[in-house]
Every structure is written in structure tokens, then in C-alpha cells.
C-alpha positions, 0 to 999 in steps of 0.5 A: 510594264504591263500591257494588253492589246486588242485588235478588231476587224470593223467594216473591212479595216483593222483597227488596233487598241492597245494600252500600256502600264506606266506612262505618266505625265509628261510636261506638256498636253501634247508632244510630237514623235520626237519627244516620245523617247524623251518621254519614255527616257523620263518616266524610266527614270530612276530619280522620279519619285513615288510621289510624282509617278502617282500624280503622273499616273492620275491622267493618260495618254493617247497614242493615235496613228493611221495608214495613211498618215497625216489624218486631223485628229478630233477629241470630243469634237475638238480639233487638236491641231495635231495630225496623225502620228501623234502622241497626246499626253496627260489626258483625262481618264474617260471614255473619249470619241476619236475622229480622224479626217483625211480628204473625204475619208472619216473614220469615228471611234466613240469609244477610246478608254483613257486609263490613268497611268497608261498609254492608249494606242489607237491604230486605224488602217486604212482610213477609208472614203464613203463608198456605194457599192450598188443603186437599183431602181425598180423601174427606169420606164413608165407609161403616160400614167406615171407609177411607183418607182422604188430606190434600193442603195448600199452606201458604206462608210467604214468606222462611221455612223451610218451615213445619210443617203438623200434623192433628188430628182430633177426635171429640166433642171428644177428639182421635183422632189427631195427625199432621204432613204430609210435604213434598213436596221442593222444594216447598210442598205437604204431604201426609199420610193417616189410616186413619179407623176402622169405625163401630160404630154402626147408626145414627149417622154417625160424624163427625170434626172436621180442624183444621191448624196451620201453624207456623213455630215463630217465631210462635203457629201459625195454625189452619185449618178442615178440616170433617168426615169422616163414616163412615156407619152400618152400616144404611147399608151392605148385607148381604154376599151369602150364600156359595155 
């Protein structure tokens, strides 16, 4: 039997690949872990003829498990039905998309090889929850007539697509503006800025809420606390001096 194994670090988890020679086809699409003894005890089999070895060996099979377990499996978009461990057989030879679902954690492998008459194993660990590791506001305070404040926000999903960071900004509960951060390329940092208005008022600050939703559009998006933003009255700013 032969085999190769490669293990790749990504974002903080391990993820295991490897594939063995000589699993066919067994008869069903899918088989649960009771049946991957049976499975293996059938294509061990001294009867089995050449003939049906090659037709088995025409397709793969894909081995996925994850730490935790009980991960939904996702082929191509397609929910198997299965969760995690699983054995899927006699899959077309490809280059498949993995995704697996567990709660809010999502991990996305695009690209799983199914290689005729072998076994792909796929071992995914841990399946890990977005998370955002800082949010920095240029500026939590200005005066009557407003400025430029600017977002900074490392948001991290690991094995994902980068995910998407949106700002909203609320002012006694009505929502000012939306915007959605840029990424910077080759990287998990997001940044974004906003031209907060003059206040009109003499005597009363002018605070506005920032709530982020970072969103890998797989899962509900997760809702990060910003604070406030406060632009000062104008009694707090002096007059302008008198002109020449």
C-alpha cells in the first residue's frame, strides 16, 4: 500500500492531508465509521477480481475528521448530511472545496485532490470561531466641528476566506452611516475612516455608537463592541479671533 502524508500549519491549526493507495469502491456513496473495517476487509479481499480493483480504483474516497468532532460537512457547496468523522466513498477524481460547520466556527479547504483508487484523509484541528484580536479608533473625541476619524480592525478566521468587517454607526439609535473596511493585501488587518459631522448643538456632546460585524457569509456575523465617538459642543470650542 502506498501513501504520502502532508501536514501544513495555517493560521494557528494543523491541518493533515494525506492519501492512501488502494482503497476502491465500496458499494454505497457514503459509509459511516462502522463500515470502514468492512470496507478495507473487502478491498483486502483475495477473491476480488482485477477487473473490479480497476473499476473501483476509477473513483476516491475522502476521509474527513476534526477536533472537535460533530463538524457538518460541505462538498462543492453541498451538504452531505454527514458530520465529522466520516468516510465519503467512491467520489469523483477532482479537486474538491471542503467546508466544515461547527457552531460559528467554519473552516474551508478549496483545495481537497481526490485521487482515483486512493483515500484522501483530511484532519482539521481545531475548528476554530472568527475572532478580533484588536479595533483602534484614531480619534474617540472631537470638537464642535467634527473630523476624520479613522478604523483600524484585525479580524481573523482561520482556514477561511477573509472575512467581511462592516461599521455602522448609530446616533440615538438611528443609524448614521454604514461602511465596510478595506483589507489590507496580504493580510488580516482592515481599515476604513469616516468624516463624523460638526455638532450643532452649544451644549450637548454629540456621541455615536461603532458596532463591527465581521462576516464570512457562511455563518451569522459576529457583533463587536466599538464604543463612542463624541463630538464636542460648540461652547467648548473658542471663538475665532477677530480678523485684522
Amino acid at each position: 500500500m502506498n501513501h504520502f502524508m502532508r501536514s501544513v500549519a495555517v493560521a494557528g491549526f494543523t491541518v493533515v492531508l494525506w492519501a492512501v493507495s488502494g482503497c476502491g469502491g465500496g458499494k454505497g456513496l457514503v459509509a459511516s465509521n462502522s463500515d470502514r473495517a468492512q470496507s478495507a476487509a473487502t478491498l483486502d479481499a483475495p477473491a476480488m477480481s482485477d477487473a473490479k480493483l480497476a473499476r473501483g480504483r476509477r473513483k476516491g474516497t475522502l476521509d474527513i475528521s476534526s477536533n472537535p468532532a460533530g463538524a457538518r460537512i460541505f462538498l462543492d457547496g453541498r451538504d452531505t448530511g454527514l458530520v465529522t468523522p466520516a468516510l465519503i466513498k467512491k467520489v469523483e477524481p477532482g479537486t474538491y472545496t471542503v467546508r466544515l460547520v461547527l457552531g460559528d466556527a467554519v473552516y474551508i479547504n478549496e483545495a481537497v485532490s481526490v485521487i482515483p483508487g486512493r483515500r484522501t484523509r483530511l484532519f482539521v484541528s481545531p475548528l476554530q470561531q472568527p475572532t478580533v484580536h484588536y479595533i483602534t479608533v484614531s480619534s474617540r473625541t472631537l470638537n464642535a466641528s467634527g473630523g476624520v476619524v479613522v478604523f483600524e480592525v484585525s479580524a481573523v478566521q482561520a482556514g477561511v476566506p477573509a472575512p467581511v468587517v462592516q461599521l455602522t454607526i448609530t446616533r440615538a439609535n438611528t443609524t448614521v452611516a454604514t461602511l465596510v473596511l478595506d483589507r489590507q493585501p496580504n493580510t488580516h488587518i482592515y481599515v476604513g475612516s469616516f468624516p463624523f459631522p460638526a455638532n450643532p448643538s452649544t451644549t450637548t456632546p454629540a456621541i455615536y455608537s461603532l458596532s463591527f460585524s465581521i462576516s464570512n457569509g457562511l455563518t451569522q456575523p459576529s457583533i463587536v463592541n466599538g464604543g463612542n465617538v463624541t463630538v464636542q459642543p460648540d461652547a467648548d470650542v473658542p471663538p475665532p479671533l477677530p480678523p485684522l
